[in-house]
C-alpha positions in Angstrom: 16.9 52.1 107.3 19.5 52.8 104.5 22.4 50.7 104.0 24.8 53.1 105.5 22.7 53.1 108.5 22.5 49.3 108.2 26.4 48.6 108.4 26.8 51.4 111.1 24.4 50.4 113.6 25.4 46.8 113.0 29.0 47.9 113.8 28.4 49.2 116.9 25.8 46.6 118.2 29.2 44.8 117.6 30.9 46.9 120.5 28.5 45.3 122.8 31.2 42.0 122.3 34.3 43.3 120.8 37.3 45.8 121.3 36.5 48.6 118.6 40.3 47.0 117.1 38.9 43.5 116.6 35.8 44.4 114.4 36.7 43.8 110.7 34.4 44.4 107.5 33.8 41.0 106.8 32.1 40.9 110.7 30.0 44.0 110.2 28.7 42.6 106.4 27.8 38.9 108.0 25.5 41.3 110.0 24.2 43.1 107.6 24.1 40.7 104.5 26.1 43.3 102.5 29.6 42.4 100.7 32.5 43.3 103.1 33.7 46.1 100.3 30.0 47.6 100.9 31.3 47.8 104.3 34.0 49.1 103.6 33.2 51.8 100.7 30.8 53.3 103.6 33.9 54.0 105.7 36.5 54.5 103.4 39.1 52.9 105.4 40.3 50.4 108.2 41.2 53.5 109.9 38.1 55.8 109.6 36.5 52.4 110.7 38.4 52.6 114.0 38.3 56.0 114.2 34.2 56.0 114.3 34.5 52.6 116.7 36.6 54.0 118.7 34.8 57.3 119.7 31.6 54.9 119.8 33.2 52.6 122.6 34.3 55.6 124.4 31.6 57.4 124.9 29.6 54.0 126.3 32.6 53.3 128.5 32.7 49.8 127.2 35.0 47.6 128.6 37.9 47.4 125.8 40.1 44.3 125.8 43.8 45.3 124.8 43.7 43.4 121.7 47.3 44.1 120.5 48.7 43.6 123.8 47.4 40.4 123.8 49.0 39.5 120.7 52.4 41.0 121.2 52.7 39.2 124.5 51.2 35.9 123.4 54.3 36.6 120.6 56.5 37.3 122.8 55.6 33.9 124.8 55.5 31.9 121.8 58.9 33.1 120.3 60.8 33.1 123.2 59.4 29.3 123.1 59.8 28.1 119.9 61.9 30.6 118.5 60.9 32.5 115.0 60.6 29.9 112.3 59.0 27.5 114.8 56.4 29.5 115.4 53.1 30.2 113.5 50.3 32.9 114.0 48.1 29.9 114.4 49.6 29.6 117.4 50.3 33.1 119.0 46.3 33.6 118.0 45.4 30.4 119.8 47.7 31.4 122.7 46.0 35.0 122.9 42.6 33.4 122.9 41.9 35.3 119.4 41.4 34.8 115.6 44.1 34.6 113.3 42.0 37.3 111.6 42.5 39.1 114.6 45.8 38.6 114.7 46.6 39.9 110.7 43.8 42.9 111.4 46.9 44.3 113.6 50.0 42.9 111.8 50.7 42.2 108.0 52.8 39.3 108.9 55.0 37.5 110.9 57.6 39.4 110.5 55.8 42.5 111.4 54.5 41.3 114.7 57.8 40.1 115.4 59.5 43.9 114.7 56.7 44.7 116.8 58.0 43.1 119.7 61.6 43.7 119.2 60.3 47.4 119.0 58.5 47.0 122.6 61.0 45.6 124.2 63.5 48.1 123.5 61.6 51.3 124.7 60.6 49.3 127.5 64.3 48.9 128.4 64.5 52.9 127.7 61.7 53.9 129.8 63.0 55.5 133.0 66.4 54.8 132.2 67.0 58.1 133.3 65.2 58.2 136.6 67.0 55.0 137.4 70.5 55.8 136.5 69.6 59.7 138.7 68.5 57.7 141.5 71.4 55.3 141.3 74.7 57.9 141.1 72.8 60.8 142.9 72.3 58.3 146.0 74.2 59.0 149.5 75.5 55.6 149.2 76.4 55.5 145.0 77.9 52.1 145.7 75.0 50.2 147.2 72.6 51.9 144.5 74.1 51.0 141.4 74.5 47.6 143.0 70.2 47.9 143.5 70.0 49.0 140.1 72.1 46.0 138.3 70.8 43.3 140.2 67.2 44.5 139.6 67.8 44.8 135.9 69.4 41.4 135.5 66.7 39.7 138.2 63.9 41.1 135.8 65.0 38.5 133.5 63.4 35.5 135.7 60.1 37.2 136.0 59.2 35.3 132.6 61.9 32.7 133.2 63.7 33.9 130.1 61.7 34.3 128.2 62.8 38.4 127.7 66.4 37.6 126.6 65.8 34.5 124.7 63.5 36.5 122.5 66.3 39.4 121.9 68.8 36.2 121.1 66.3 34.8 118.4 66.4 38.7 117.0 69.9 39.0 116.9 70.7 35.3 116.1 68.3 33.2 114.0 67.1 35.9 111.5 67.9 36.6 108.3 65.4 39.2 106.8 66.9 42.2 105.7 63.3 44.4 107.5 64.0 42.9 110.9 67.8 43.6 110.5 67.1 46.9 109.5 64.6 47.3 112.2 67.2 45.7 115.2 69.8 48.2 113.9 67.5 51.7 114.4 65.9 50.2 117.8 69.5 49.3 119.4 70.6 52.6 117.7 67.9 54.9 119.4 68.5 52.5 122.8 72.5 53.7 123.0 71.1 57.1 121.6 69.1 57.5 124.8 71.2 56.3 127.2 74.3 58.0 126.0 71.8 61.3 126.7 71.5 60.1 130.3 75.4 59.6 130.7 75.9 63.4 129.6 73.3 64.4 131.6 75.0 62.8 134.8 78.5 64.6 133.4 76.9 67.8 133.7 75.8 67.0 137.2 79.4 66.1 138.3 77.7 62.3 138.9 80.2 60.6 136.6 83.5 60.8 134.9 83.4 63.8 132.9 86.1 62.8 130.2 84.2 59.6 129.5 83.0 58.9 126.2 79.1 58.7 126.6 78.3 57.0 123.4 81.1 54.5 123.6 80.3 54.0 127.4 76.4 53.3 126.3 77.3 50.7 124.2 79.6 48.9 126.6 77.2 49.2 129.7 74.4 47.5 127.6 76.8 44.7 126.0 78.4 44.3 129.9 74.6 43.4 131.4 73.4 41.7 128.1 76.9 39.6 128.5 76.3 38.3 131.3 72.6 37.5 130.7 73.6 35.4 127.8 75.9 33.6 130.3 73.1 32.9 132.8 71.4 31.9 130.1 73.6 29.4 129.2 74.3 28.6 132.7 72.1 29.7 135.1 73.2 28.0 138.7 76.7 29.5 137.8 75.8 32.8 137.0 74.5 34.5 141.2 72.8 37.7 139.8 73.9 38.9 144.0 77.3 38.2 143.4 77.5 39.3 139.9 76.1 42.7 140.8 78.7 43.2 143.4 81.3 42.8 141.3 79.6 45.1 138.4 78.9 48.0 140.8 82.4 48.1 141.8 83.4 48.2 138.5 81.6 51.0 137.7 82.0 53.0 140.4 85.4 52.5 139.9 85.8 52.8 136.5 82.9 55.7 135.7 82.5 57.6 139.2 83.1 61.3 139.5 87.2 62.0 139.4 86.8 64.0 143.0 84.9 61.2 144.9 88.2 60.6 147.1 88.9 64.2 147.2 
C-alpha cells in the first residue's frame, strides 16, 4: 500500500467514529505515522479533504453528528451565560462535548464563532417571516392573529430562558471589534431588508396601509418587539407577554391596517 492509499484508507476507517467535519490532518497522520503536511499535500486542502469525506460518509449512510451545530449552540449557551469576554473556547468545546481542535477546525476564532451566531440568529428571525406576517393580516379575524403572532414571537424568548435576547444584547452592547460591528450592521441590514419586502408585498395585497413607509415601518416593528424584550429582560414579572400583545396588536391594526377596513 502506497502512502496515498495509506492516509486515505486511514481517513475513512476514521468515519467509522467521526463526522466527515471533525477529521483533521493531524488525526489521519497519528494513523498513519506520516507528518500531518503528508496528509495534507495528498489532498491539497481542508476542503478537498471534506469534500472526499464527505461523499465517503454518504454513501455508507454513517450516522453524522452535526458538529457545527453543536458548537454554535453550545456558543450560543455559553455567551448568553457569560457574555463575550467571559467566555473561552475551552469552554463552548467542553460544553459541546468536543475538542478545542474541533472547535478551531470550524471557526478561526472567537470572534468568528461569535459572527457566526449573530449570523444564525438573524436568518432564523427571517425565516418565514413572510408566511407568518400572510397568515397574520390575511386572517378573518386580523385582530386576534397579529395578537397570535406577537405573543408567540416574544414567548419564544423563554424557551431558552433568555438566553436568545441576552446574546443579541452582548452583540450590540459589550463589543468593540470593528469585524463584529461590521458584521451586526449587514445582518440587521438584510433583516429590515427582508421584512420591509414582506410589508410591500402585504401593500400590494390591500392587507396594510398602502402609504406606509415599508422600510421605516421594518425598522420600527423590530425595535417595538425587541423594546420590549429588553424590558422583560430587565423586569420580567412586570412585563405579561398576554397583556403586552394585546396592546401591540391593537396598535398595529390601528396604526398599519388597510385604510378601507371600516368601509
Amino acid at each position: 500500500m502506497n502512502s496515498g492509499d495509506r492516509i486515505l484508507h486511514a481517513a475513512i476507517n476514521l468515519l467509522q467514529f467521526n463526522s466527515y467535519d471533525e477529521i483533521t490532518f493531524a488525526d489521519i497522520s497519528k494513523e498513519t505515522g506520516d507528518h500531518w503536511t503528508t496528509v495534507r499535500r495528498y489532498f491539497g486542502s481542508k476542503d478537498k479533504m471534506r469534500s472526499i469525506l464527505y461523499k465517503e460518509q454518504m454513501s455508507k449512510e454513517y450516522a453524522i453528528p452535526d458538529t457545527k451545530t453543536k458548537i454554535l449552540d453550545a456558543g450560543s449557551h455559553m455567551f448568553a451565560k457569560n457574555g463575550y469576554e467571559g467566555t473561552s473556547l475551552d469552554q463552548i468545546a467542553s460544553n459541546a462535548g468536543l475538542s478545542k481542535g474541533a472547535v478551531y477546525w470550524h471557526f478561526s476564532n472567537k470572534s468568528d464563532l461569535y459572527l457566526a451566531i449573530c449570523d444564525r440568529s438573524l436568518k432564523q428571525l427571517v425565516n418565514n417571516i413572510g408566511e407568518k406576517f400572510n397568515t397574520a393580516f390575511a386572517s378573518a379575524n386580523q385582530l386576534d392573529a397579529i395578537k397570535s403572532l406577537v405573543e408567540s414571537e416574544l414567548k419564544s424568548c423563554e424557551d431558552y430562558a433568555g438566553e436568545l435576547p441576552r446574546l443579541f444584547l452582548q452583540f450590540v452592547s459589550t463589543n468593540s471589534e470593528k469585524a463584529v460591528q461590521e458584521k451586526l450592521s449587514d445582518s440587521f441590514a438584510n433583516l429590515f431588508l427582508e421584512t420591509s419586502n414582506v410589508l410591500k408585498q402585504l401593500q400590494q395585497k390591500k392587507l396594510i396601509n398602502q402609504q406606509l413607509d415599508c422600510e421605516a415601518l421594518a425598522v420600527s416593528l423590530h425595535a417595538l418587539i425587541n423594546g420590549i424584550v429588553l424590558m422583560w429582560l430587565i423586569n420580567p414579572s412586570g412585563v405579561l407577554f398576554d397583556r403586552v400583545s394585546s396592546a401591540v396588536a391593537e396598535l398595529l391594526w390601528h396604526g398599519i391596517g388597510p385604510q378601507d377596513r371600516y368601509l
